[in-house]
C-alpha positions in Angstrom: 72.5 24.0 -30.8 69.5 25.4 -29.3 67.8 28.4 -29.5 65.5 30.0 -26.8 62.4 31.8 -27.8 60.3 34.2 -26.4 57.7 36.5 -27.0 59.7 39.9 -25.7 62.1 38.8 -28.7 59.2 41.3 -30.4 59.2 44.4 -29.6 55.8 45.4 -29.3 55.1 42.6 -27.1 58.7 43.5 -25.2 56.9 47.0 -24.7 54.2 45.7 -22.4 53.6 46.7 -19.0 53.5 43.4 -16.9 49.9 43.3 -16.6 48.7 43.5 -20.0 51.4 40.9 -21.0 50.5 38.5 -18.6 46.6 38.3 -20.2 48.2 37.8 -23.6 51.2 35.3 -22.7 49.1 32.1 -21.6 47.2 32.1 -25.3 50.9 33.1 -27.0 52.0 30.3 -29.8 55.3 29.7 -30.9 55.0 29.2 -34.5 57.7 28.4 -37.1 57.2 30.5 -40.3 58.9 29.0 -43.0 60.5 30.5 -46.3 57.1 31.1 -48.5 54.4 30.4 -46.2 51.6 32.2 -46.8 50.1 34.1 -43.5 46.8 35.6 -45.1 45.7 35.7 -48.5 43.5 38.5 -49.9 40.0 39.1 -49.2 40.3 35.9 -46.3 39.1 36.2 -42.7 41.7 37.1 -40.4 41.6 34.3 -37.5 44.9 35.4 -35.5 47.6 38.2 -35.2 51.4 37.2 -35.6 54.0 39.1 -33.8 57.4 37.9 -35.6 60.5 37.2 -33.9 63.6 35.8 -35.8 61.4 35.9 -39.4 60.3 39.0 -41.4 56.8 38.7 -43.3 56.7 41.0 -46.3 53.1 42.7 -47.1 52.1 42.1 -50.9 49.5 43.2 -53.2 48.7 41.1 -55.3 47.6 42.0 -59.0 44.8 39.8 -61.5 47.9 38.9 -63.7 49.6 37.2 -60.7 52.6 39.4 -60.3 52.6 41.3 -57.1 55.0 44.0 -55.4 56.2 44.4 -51.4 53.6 47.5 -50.0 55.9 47.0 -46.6 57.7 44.6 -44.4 57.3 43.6 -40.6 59.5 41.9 -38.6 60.4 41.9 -34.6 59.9 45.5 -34.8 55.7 44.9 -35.3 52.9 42.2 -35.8 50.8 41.1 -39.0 47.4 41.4 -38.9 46.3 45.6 -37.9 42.6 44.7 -40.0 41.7 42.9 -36.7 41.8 45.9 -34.7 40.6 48.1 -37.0 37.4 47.0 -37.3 38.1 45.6 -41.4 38.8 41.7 -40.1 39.7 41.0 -43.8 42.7 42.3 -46.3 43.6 43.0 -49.7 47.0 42.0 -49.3 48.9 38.7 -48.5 51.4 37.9 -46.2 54.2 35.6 -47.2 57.0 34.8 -45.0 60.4 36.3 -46.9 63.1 35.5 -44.2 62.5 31.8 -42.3 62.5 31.9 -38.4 59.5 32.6 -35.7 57.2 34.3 -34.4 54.4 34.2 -31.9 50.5 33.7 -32.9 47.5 35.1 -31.5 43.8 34.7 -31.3 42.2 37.9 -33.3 39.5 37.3 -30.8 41.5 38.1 -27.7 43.6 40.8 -29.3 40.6 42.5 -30.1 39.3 42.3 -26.4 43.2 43.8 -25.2 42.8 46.4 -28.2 39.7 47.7 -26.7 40.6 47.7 -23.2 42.2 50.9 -24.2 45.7 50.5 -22.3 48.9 50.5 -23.7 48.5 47.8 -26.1 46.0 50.1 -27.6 48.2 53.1 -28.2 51.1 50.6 -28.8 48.9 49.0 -31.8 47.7 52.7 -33.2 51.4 54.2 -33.2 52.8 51.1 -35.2 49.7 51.0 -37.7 50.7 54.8 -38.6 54.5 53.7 -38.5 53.8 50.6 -41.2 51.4 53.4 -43.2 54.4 55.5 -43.4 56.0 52.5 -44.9 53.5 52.0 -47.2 53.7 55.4 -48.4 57.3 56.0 -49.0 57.3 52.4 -50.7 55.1 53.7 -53.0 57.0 56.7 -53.9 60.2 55.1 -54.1 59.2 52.1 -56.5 57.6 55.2 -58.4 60.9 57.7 -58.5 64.1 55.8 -57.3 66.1 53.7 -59.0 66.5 50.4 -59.0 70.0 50.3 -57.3 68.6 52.6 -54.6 65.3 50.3 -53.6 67.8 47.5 -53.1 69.6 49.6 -51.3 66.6 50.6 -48.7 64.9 47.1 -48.9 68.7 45.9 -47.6 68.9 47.7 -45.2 65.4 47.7 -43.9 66.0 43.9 -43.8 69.0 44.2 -41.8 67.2 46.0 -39.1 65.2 43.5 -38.4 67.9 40.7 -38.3 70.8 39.7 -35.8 73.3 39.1 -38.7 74.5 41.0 -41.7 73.8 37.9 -44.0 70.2 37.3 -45.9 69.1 34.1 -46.9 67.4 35.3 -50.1 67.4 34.3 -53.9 67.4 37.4 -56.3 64.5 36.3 -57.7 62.6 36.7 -54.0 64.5 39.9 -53.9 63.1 41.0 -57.6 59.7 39.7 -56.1 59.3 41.9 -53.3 60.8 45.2 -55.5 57.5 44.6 -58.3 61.1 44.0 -61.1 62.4 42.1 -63.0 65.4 39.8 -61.5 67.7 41.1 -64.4 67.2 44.7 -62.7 68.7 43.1 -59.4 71.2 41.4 -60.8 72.7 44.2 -62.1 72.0 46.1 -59.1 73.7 43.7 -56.9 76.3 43.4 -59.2 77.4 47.0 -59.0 76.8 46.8 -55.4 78.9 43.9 -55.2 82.0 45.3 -57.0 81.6 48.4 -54.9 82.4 46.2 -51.9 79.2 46.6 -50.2 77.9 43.2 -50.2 78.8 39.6 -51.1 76.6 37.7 -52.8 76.4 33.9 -53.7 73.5 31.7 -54.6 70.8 32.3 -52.0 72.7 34.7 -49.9 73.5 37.8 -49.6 75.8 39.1 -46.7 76.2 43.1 -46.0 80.2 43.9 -45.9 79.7 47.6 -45.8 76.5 48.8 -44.1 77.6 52.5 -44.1 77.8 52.2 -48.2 74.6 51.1 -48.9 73.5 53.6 -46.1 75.4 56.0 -48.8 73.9 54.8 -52.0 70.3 54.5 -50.8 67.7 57.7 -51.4 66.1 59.2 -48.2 63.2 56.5 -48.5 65.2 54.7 -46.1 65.7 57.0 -43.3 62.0 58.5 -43.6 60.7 55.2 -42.8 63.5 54.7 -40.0 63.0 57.6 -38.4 59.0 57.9 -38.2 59.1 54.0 -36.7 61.5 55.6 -33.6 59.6 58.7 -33.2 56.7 56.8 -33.1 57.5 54.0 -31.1 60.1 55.9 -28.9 58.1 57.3 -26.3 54.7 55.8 -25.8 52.6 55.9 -22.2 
């Protein structure tokens, strides 16, 4: 069975007035992003922008040891890649896909040139970057004052949100990854999760039976994040 792609599968692109997506759409590339590829890596040049589709890219730091922790997520609701446009070209962070699926490449070149045009891509590009800081922020306080049951919880269902299903191809040990714990932690989280009727879990997947429970048993970390990203992205001109 087929499946047709486009670029106003994204959101941001999607957003475009006609004009400013018809510079950008002849230099568009439909790229696959597989399970664990790795998009940047810290302190690299940037040489493109992705704006994801069907796959989700979670935003890692990465510590000396080698252990790292998810600092946000993107998916169809944004792009990888702000440095470009902020004048930084290069990030401390790496990009590795989480969810497989697709997602359209860019030249950083020619998004700079669209980014400084000053239109709607512009304002478009500035509301997301303070959307994803939000993120960044209430990630941090989470991992810092919520429990382990709850970050599931909010990583759940901000994974859900970006996805046309209610079942996530993902390992624990992915999932324990991107939380900065350890997989025992999810296990048990899931677990509990699991017997509350919330989700079903077998190797590798992990479908969503009771969105509204999770919604329930997450902290507000969640629905800060959800909300700033509509407010934000709701009404720009």
């Amino acid at each position: 069975m087929s499946t047709t792609h486009s670029p106003t599968q994204n959101h941001l692109l999607a957003a475009l007035p006609e004009a400013e997506f018809a510079r950008l759409a002849p230099h568009l590339q439909l790229v696959p992003m597989l399970l664990g590829d790795s998009l940047y890596e810290p302190g690299c040049q940037l040489q493109h922008v992705y704006f994801p589709t069907t796959a989700i890219v979670s935003l890692r730091y990465v510590m000396e040891s080698g252990s790292s922790a998810e600092i946000a997520g993107a998916g169809n609701e944004g792009m990888l890649g702000i440095a470009l446009f902020m004048g930084g070209d290069t990030t401390p962070s790496s990009a590795v896909v989480q969810t497989a699926g697709h997602g359209y490449r860019l030249p950083g070149r020619l998004m700079k040139e669209e980014f400084n045009r000053g239109g709607l891509m512009q304002r478009l590009l500035l509301r997301y970057t303070q959307a994803l800081l939000t993120q960044m922020c209430q990630t941090a306080a989470c991992n810092r004052h919520h429990s382990i049951a709850q970050q599931l919880c909010r990583w759940l269902l901000l994974t859900l949100d970006r996805l046309p299903s209610n079942e996530l191809i993902m390992t624990q040990e992915l999932v324990a990854s991107a939380l900065g714990v350890r997989r025992e932690g999810v296990t048990e989280a899931a677990g509990h999760l699991q017997a509350a009727g919330c989700i079903r879990y077998r190797r590798g997947h992990i479908a969503v039976l009771d969105r509204a429970g999770l919604e329930a048993r997450a902290c507000e970390c969640y629905a800060v994040v959800k909300k700033e990203l509509n407010r934000l992205m709701s009404d720009v001109r």
